[in-house]
C-alpha positions in Angstrom: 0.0 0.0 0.0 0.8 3.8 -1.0 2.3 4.9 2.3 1.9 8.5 3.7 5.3 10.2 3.5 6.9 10.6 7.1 8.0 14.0 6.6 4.6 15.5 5.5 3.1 17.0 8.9 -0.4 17.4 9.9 -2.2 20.1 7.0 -4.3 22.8 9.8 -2.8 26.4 8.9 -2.6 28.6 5.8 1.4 28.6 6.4 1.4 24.8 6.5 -1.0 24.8 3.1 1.1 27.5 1.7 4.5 25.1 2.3 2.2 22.3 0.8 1.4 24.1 -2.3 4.7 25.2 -3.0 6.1 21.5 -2.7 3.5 19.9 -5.1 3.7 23.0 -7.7 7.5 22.3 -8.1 6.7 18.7 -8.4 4.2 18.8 -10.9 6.0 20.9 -13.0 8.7 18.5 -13.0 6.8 15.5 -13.7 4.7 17.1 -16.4 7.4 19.4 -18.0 5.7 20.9 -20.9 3.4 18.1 -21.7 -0.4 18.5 -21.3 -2.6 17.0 -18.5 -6.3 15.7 -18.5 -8.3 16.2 -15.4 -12.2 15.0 -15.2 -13.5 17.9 -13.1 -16.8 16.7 -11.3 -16.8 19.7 -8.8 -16.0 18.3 -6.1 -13.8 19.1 -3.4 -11.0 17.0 -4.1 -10.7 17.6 -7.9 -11.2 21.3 -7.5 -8.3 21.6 -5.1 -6.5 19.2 -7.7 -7.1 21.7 -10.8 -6.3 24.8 -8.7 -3.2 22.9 -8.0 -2.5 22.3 -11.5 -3.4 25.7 -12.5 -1.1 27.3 -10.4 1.5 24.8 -11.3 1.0 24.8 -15.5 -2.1 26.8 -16.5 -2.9 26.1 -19.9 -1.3 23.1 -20.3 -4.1 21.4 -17.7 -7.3 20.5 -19.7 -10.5 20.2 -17.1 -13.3 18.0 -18.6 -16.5 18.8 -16.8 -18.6 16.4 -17.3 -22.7 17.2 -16.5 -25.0 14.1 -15.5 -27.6 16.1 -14.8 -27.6 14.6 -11.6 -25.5 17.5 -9.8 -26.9 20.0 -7.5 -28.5 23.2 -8.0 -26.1 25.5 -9.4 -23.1 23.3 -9.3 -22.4 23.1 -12.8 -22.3 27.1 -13.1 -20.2 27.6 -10.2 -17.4 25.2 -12.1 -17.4 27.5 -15.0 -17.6 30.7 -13.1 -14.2 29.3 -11.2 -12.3 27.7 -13.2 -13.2 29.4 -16.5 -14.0 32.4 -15.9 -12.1 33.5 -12.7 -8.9 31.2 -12.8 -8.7 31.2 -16.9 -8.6 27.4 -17.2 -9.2 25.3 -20.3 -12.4 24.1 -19.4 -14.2 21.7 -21.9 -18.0 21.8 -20.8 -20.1 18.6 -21.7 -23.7 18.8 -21.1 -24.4 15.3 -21.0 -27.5 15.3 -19.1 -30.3 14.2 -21.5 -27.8 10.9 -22.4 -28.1 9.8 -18.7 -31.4 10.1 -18.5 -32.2 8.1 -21.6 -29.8 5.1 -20.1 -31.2 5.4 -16.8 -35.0 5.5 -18.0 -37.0 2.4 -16.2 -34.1 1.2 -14.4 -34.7 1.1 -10.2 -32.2 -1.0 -8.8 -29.5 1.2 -7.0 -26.6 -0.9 -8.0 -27.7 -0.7 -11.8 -28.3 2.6 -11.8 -24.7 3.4 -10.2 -23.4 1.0 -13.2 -24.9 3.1 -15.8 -24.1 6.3 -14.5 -20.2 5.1 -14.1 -19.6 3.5 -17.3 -22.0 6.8 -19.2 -19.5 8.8 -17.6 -16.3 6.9 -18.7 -17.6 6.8 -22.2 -18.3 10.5 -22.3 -15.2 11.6 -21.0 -13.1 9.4 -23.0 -15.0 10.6 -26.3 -14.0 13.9 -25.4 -10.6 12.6 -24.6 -10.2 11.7 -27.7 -10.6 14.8 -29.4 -8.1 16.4 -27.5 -4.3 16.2 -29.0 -1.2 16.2 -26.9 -2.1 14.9 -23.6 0.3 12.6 -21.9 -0.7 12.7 -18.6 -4.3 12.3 -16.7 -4.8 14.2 -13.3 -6.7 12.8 -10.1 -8.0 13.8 -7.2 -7.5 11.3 -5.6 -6.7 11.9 -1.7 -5.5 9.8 1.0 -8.3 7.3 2.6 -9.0 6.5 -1.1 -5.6 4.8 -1.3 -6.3 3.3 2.4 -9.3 2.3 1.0 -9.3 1.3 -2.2 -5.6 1.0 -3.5 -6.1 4.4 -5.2 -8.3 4.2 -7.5 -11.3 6.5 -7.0 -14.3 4.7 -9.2 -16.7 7.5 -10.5 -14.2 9.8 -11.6 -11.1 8.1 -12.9 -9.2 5.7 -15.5 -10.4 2.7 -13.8 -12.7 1.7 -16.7 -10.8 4.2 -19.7 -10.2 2.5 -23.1 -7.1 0.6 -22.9 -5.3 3.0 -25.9 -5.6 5.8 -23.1 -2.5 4.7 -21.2 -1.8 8.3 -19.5 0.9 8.7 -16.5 -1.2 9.5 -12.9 -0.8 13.2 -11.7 -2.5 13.2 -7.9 -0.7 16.2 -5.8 -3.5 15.6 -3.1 -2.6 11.8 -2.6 -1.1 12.2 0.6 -4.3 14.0 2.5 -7.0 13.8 4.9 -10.4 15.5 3.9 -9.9 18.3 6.3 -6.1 18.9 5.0 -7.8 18.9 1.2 -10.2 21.8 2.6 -7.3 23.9 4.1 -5.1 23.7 1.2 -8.5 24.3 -1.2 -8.9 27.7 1.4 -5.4 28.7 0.5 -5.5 28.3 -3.2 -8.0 31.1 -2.6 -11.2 28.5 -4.1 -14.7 29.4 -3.1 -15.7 28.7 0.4 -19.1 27.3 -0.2 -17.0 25.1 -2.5 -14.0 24.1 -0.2 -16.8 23.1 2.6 -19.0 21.7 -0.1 -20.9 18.4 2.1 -19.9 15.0 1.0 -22.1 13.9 -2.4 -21.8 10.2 -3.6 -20.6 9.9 -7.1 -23.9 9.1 -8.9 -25.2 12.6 -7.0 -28.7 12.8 -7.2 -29.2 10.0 -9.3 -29.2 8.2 -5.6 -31.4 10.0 -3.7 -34.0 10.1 -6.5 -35.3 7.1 -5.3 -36.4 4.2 -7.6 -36.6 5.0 -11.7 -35.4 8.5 -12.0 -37.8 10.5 -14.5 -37.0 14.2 -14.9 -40.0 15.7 -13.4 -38.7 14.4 -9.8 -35.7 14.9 -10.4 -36.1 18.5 -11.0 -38.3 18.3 -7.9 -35.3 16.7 -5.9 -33.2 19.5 -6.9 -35.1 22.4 -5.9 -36.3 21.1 -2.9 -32.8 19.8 -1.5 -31.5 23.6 -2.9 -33.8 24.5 -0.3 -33.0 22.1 2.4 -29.5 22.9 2.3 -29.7 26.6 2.1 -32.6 27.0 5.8 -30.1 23.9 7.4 -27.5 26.4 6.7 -28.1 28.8 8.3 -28.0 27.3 11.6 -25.4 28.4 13.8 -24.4 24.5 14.8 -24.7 22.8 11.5 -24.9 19.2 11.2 -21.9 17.2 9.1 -24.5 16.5 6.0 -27.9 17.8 5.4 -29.7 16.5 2.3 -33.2 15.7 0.4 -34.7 12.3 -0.9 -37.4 12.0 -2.5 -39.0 8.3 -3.0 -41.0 6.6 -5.3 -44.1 6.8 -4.7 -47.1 9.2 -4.7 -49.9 10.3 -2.1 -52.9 12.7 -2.1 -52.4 16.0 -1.7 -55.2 18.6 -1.8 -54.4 22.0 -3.5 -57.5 24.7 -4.5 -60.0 22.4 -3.1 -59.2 19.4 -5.8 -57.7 15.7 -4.7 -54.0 15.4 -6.7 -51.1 13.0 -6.4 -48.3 14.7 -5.3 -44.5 13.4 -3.8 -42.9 13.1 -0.4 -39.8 15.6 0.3 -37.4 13.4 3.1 -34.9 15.3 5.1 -31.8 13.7 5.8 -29.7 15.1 8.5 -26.9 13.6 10.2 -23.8 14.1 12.2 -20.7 11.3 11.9 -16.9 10.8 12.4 -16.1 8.1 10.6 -19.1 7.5 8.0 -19.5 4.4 9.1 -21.9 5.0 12.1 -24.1 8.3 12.0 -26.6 10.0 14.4 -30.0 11.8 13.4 -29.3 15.5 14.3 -31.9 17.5 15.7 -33.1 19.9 13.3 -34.7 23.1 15.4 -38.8 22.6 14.5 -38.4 26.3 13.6 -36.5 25.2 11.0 -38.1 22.3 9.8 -41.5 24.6 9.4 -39.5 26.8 7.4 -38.3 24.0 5.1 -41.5 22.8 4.5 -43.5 25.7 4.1 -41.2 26.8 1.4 -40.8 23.8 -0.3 -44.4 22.6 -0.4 -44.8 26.6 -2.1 -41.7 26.6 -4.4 -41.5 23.3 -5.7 -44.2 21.7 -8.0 -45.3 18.2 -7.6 -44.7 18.0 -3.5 -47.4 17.6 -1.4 -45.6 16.1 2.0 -42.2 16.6 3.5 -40.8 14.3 5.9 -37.9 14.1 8.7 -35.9 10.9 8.7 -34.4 10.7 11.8 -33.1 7.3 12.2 -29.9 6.5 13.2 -26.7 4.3 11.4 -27.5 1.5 11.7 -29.5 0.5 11.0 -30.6 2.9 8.3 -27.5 3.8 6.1 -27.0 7.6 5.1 -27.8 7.4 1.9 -31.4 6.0 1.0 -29.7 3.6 -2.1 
């Protein structure tokens, strides 16, 4: 197993970030030389702090590949271009792939199929754009530390774990070697959004798990709105819990709306604190707030009659609903 240098302290101030960043800039730019680098850019925190990275390190020569599911959250997808694009003058290739994934995933309800499809959709997207790109030698990951301690490195929605054979790229990870929270202070340092450095954990197939069941557009539009909303009254607690999120199931009740019977969704809050991911504990949303949440998104969202609190604990219930 990739072992954590001994020499590389504990990530917690700008200085130590600043030290960091000027370590990893030389040693990109020795590894990469004047050669061009590929970097699938979901958004996330880990491969935003990677790009920043690489930016500082070799600018142009970087090519970010943002790849759009459609299964993102509200406003993500902008905020990528605004950053990288527009404020840090990256080559950003935007793929709006959105209506493909939808197509493969129409009818399809079983969570470990859908999480198939959306993987191996993504691959073959971001290798066809791949391939229209000329002089790229190497292929840049975000990969961070407990991936390696996890999973021998390889991270499985973003990277070259299922990339045609004929793209045989040398790895670029500057971030390897770090925790989450040493990611976060280094993303902070780069000078990266904060809302973006502090983004809450979101499984790779996004949404596309927490639409319950067959995802149709309708609800998943629904989803997005009304976790938008979730996430932005949850957030504006003082004490905020480690991840806040919306589900929203498969299934329909009867909802009554200017005195006429209708079938209408279920909003579920998910709210949870955790250390380790692997046990979690409900957290106790204020009922000021929950009012607030439903009110608004039983007004501002279409087709959602009913909002619900899940407050059980893991375990038994996991985090995620699939």
């Amino acid at each position: 197993m990739d072992k954590r240098p001994s020499s590389l302290k504990r990530i917690t101030t700008k200085k130590a970030a600043e030290k960091f960043i000027a370590q990893q800039v030389k040693a990109i730019q020795e590894q990469v030389g004047d050669k061009k680098v590929l970097l699938a850019l979901s958004g996330g925190v880990d491969s935003s702090v990677c790009a920043a990275l690489l930016i500082k390190a070799i600018g142009k020569q970087l090519v970010c590949v943002h790849v759009n599911h459609g299964l993102l959250r509200k406003g993500e997808p902008e905020q990528v271009i605004e950053v990288f694009r527009n404020n840090l003058g990256a080559d950003l290739r935007y793929v709006d792939a959105s209506k493909l994934f939808l197509k493969e995933l129409k009818g399809v309800d079983d969570p470990e199929t859908k999480r198939k499809i959306i993987g191996k959709v993504f691959i073959d997207v971001f290798a066809k754009e791949a391939k229209k790109l000329k002089g790229i030698e190497f292929l840049a990951q975000g990969t961070i530390y407990p991936d390696i301690l996890e999973s021998k490195g390889v991270k499985a929605h973003h990277n070259v774990g299922g990339m045609p054979k004929e793209f045989d790229f040398e790895l670029v990870e500057p971030v390897k070697y770090l925790y989450k929270d040493e990611v976060r202070v280094v993303g902070e340092a780069l000078g990266l959004p904060k809302n973006m450095v502090y983004r809450q954990p979101f499984p790779g197939p996004g949404l596309g798990v927490r639409c319950v069941g067959a995802i149709t557009k309708d609800r998943l539009e629904a989803l997005r709105e009304a976790d938008a909303i979730v996430r932005e009254e949850i957030g504006k607690l003082k004490e905020k819990p480690w991840q806040y999120f919306c589900v929203i199931p498969d299934l329909k009740s009867t909802g009554i709306k200017d005195g006429k019977r209708y079938m209408g969704w279920a909003a579920v809050i998910r709210a949870i604190n955790t250390k380790d991911a692997v046990t979690a504990k409900s957290y106790e949303i204020p009922y000021k707030t929950l009012y607030k949440i439903r009110d608004r998104i039983i007004k501002e969202v279409p087709g959602i009659n009913r909002v619900l609190w899940d407050f059980s604990d893991k375990p038994v219930s996991t985090i995620e609903w699939e």
